[in-house]
C-alpha positions in Angstrom: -11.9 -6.7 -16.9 -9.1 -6.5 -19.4 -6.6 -3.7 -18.7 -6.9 -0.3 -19.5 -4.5 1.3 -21.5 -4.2 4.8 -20.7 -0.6 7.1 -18.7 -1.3 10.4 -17.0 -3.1 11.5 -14.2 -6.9 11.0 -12.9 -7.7 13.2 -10.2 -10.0 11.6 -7.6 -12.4 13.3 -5.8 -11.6 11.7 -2.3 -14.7 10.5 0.0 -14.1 10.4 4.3 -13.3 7.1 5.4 -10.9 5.2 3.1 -7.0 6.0 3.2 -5.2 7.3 -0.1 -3.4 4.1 -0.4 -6.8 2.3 -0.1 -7.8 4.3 -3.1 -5.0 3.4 -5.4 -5.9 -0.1 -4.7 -8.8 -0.3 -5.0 -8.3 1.9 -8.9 -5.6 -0.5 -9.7 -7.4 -3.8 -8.3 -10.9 -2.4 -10.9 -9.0 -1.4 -13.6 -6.6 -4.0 -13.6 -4.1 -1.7 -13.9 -0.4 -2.2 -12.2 1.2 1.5 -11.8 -1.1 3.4 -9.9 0.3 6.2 -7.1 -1.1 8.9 -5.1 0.9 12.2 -5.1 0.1 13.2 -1.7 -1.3 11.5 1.4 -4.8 12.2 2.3 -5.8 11.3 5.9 -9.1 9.0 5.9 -10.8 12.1 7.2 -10.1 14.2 4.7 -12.0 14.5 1.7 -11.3 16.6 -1.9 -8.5 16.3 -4.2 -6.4 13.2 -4.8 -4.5 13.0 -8.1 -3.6 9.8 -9.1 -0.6 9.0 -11.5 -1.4 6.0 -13.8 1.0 3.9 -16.2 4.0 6.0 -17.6 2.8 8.8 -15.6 4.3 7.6 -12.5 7.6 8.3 -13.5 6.6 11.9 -13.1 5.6 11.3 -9.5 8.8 13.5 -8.2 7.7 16.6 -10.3 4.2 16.4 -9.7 4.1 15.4 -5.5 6.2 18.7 -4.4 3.3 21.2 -5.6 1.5 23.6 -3.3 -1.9 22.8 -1.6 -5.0 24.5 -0.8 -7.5 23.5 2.1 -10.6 24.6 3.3 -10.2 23.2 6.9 -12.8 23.5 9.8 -11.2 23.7 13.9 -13.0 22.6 16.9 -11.6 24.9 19.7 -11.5 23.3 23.2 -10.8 19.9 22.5 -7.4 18.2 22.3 -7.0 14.5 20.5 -4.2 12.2 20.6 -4.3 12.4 16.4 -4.8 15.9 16.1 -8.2 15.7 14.7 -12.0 14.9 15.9 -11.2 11.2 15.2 -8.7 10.7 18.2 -8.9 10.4 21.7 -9.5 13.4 23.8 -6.7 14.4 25.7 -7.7 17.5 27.5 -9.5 21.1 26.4 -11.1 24.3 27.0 -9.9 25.8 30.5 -12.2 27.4 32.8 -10.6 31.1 31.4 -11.2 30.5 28.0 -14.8 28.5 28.0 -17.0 31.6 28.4 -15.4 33.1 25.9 -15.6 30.7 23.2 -19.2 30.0 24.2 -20.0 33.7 23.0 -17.8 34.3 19.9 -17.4 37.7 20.9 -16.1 40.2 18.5 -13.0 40.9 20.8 -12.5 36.6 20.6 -12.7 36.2 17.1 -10.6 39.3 16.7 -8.0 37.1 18.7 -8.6 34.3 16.7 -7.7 36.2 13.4 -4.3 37.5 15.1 -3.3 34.0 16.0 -3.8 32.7 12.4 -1.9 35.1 10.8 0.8 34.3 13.2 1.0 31.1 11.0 1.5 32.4 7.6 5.2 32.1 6.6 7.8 30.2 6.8 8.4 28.1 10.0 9.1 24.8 11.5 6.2 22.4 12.0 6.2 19.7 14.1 4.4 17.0 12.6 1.3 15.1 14.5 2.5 12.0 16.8 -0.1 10.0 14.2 1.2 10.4 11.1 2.9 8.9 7.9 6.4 10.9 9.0 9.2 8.1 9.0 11.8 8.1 11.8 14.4 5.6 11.1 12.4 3.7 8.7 9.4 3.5 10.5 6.0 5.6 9.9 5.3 7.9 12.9 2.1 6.3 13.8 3.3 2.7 14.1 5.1 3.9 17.4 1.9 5.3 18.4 0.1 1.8 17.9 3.2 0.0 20.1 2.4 2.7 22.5 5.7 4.0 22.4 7.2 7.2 23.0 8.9 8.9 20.1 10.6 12.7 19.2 9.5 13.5 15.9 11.4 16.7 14.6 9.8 19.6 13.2 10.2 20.1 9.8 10.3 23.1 7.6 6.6 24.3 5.8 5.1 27.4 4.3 1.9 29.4 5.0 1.2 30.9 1.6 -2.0 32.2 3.1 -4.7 31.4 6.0 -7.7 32.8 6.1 -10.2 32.8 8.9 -13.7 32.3 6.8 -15.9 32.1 9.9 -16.0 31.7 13.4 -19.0 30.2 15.1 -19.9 27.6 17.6 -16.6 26.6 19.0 -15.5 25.9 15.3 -13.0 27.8 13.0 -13.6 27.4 9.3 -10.8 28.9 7.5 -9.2 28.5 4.1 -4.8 27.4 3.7 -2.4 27.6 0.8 0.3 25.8 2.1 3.7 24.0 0.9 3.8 20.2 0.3 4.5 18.2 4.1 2.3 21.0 5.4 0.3 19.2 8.5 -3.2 20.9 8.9 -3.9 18.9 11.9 -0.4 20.3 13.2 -2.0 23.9 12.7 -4.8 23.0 14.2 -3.1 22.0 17.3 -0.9 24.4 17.5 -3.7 27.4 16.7 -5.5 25.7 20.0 -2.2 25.7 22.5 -1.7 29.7 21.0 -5.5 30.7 22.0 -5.1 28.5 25.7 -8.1 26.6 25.0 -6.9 23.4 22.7 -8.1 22.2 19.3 -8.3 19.5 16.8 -9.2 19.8 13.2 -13.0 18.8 12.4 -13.2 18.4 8.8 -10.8 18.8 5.9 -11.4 19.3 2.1 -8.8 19.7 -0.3 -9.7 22.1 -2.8 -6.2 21.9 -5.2 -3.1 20.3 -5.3 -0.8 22.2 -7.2 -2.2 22.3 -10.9 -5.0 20.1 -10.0 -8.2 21.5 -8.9 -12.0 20.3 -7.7 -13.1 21.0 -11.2 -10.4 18.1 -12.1 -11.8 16.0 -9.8 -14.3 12.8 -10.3 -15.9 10.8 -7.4 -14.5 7.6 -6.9 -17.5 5.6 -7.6 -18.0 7.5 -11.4 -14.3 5.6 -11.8 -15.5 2.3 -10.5 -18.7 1.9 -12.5 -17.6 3.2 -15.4 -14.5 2.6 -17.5 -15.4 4.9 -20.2 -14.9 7.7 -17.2 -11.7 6.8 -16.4 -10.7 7.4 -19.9 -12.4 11.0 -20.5 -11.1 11.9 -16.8 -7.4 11.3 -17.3 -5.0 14.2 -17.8 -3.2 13.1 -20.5 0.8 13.8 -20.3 1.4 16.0 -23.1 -0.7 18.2 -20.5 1.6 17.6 -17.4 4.0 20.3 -16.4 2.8 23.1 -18.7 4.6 25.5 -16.7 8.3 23.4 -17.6 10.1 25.3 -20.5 10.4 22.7 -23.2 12.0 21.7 -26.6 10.6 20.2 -29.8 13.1 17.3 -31.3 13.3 15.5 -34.8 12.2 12.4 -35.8 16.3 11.7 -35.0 16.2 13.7 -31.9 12.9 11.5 -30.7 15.0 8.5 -31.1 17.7 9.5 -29.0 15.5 11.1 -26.2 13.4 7.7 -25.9 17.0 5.6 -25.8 18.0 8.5 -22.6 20.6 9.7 -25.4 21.8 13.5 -25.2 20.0 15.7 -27.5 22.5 17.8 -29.9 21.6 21.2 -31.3 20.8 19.1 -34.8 18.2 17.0 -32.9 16.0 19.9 -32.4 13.7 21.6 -35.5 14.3 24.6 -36.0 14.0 27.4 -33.7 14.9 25.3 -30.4 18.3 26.1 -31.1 20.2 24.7 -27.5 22.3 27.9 -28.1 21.2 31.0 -26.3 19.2 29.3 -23.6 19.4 29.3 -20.2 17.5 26.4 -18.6 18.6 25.8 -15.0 16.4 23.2 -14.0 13.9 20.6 -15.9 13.0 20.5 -19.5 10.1 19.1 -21.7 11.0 16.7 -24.5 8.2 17.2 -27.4 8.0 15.4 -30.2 6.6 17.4 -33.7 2.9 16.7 -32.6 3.3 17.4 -29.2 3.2 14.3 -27.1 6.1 14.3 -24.4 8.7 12.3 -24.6 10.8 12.7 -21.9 11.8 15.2 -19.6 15.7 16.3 -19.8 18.5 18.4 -17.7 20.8 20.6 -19.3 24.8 19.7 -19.4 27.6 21.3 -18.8 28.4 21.0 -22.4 25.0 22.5 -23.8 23.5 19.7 -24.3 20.1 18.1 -22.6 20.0 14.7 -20.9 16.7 12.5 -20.7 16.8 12.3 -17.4 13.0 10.4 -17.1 12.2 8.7 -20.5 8.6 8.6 -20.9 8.1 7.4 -24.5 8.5 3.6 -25.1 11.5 2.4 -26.8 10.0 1.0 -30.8 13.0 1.4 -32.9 16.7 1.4 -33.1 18.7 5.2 -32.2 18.8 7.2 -34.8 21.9 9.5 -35.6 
């Protein structure tokens, strides 16, 4: 198959069973295409969202990875795993005190359920599952695991934007997270069991939105594999990225200088994005006059704004 010539993002509607990195190879190894990266791991359990950044795209991958993510996430209560989740090996579970309890979902026990979610909504420091992607000194987290050696992973700091408790039935917990990027739902899970005395591991795990990119985004992996054409009418193109970035419109001059990573000067900009007056403090959007993004800039102590990631290919000499 001959390449496909596209940059943006292609959001992946992620089945159980393969790992996110088995997913960009197996896009890049069909479509022949080189730069391919996922924005956030999803473990093989999981399913739901997976937004892909493709060609020029992946230069964005440091804007686009740190967004916010929802879940709809279901618990098994009384059962403890060496991974966190249904997929590991049971280490322990429901006590003798607890069992009858979670056997009848009483009102007073589900009651108690809600009050220890909500103990987890905020800001806090998670400690990550002993089977994970976390590095310590180099080395993924669950590498250790597989030498069967004995590690301290750190917690780390996460937000709870929300939890909701959706249901409670049958020894499970289904309930719905808005949560900060390097927030572990498995940790939660873990952690919900140990509060309630009776252990738990997560079941099943959809992701319902990464930051911008939603289900409705989403296309199932094999749409992308048999068809080409889908790939194509699926990507988010990136004069869409980032709409939420304040941005500037530059000249013909000014689009020369942004794709060579020159400063942009108050005359590189049409009129009315005079550099004067503004405030940016952070990241800015490099448009040339029909819209496509160029690059994306930071402003200078001097006034003026550095291409910071170049995004347009370099076709002629810099202009003055």
């Amino acid at each position: 198959m001959d390449p496909v010539a596209f940059d943006g993002v292609l959001v992946i509607d992620k089945p159980t069973g393969p790992t996110s990195h088995d997913i960009v190879a197996c896009v890049r190894r069909t479509l022949s295409l080189k730069k391919v990266g996922h924005l956030g791991t999803l473990d093989p359990l999981a399913t739901g969202v997976l937004p892909l950044v493709v060609g020029r795209a992946t230069r964005l991958a440091s804007l686009l990875a740190g967004a916010s993510k929802q879940y709809d996430a279901v618990i098994r209560l009384g059962l403890i795993t060496d991974t966190y989740d249904i997929t590991g090996t049971a280490m322990g579970g429901t006590d003798s005190d607890t069992s009858n309890a979670l056997s009848s979902n009483s009102a007073s026990y589900v009651d108690e359920i809600r009050a220890a979610a909500d103990e987890f909504v905020g800001s806090y420091p998670q400690r990550p599952p002993p089977v994970s992607a976390k590095k310590i000194g180099g080395v993924r987290a669950y590498e250790f695991t597989r030498r069967k050696q004995q590690v301290e992973i750190q917690p780390v700091p996460v937000t709870v934007e929300s939890l909701r408790v959706l249901a409670v039935e049958n020894r499970t917990v289904r309930c719905r997270i808005v949560c900060s990027s390097g927030f572990y739902v498995r940790s939660l899970a873990h952690d919900l069991g140990a509060r309630l005395g009776c252990g738990a591991c997560l079941e099943t795990l959809h992701r319902e939105r990464h930051g911008p990119f939603g289900l409705a985004d989403a296309v199932p992996l094999e749409d992308i594999l048999n068809a080409v054409e889908t790939v194509d009418a699926s990507t988010i193109r990136m004069r869409n990225l980032l709409p939420d970035l304040p941005h500037v419109i530059v000249t013909p001059g000014g689009a020369r200088r942004a794709t060579h990573g020159n400063p942009l000067r108050r005359i590189d900009l049409v009129p009315g994005n005079d550099l004067r007056g503004n405030t940016f403090d952070g990241h800015v959007r490099v448009l040339d006059g029909e819209g496509a993004l160029l690059a994306i800039a930071e402003p200078r102590e001097d006034g003026l704004l550095h291409p910071k990631i170049v995004l347009a290919e370099t076709t002629s000499p810099e202009g003055t």
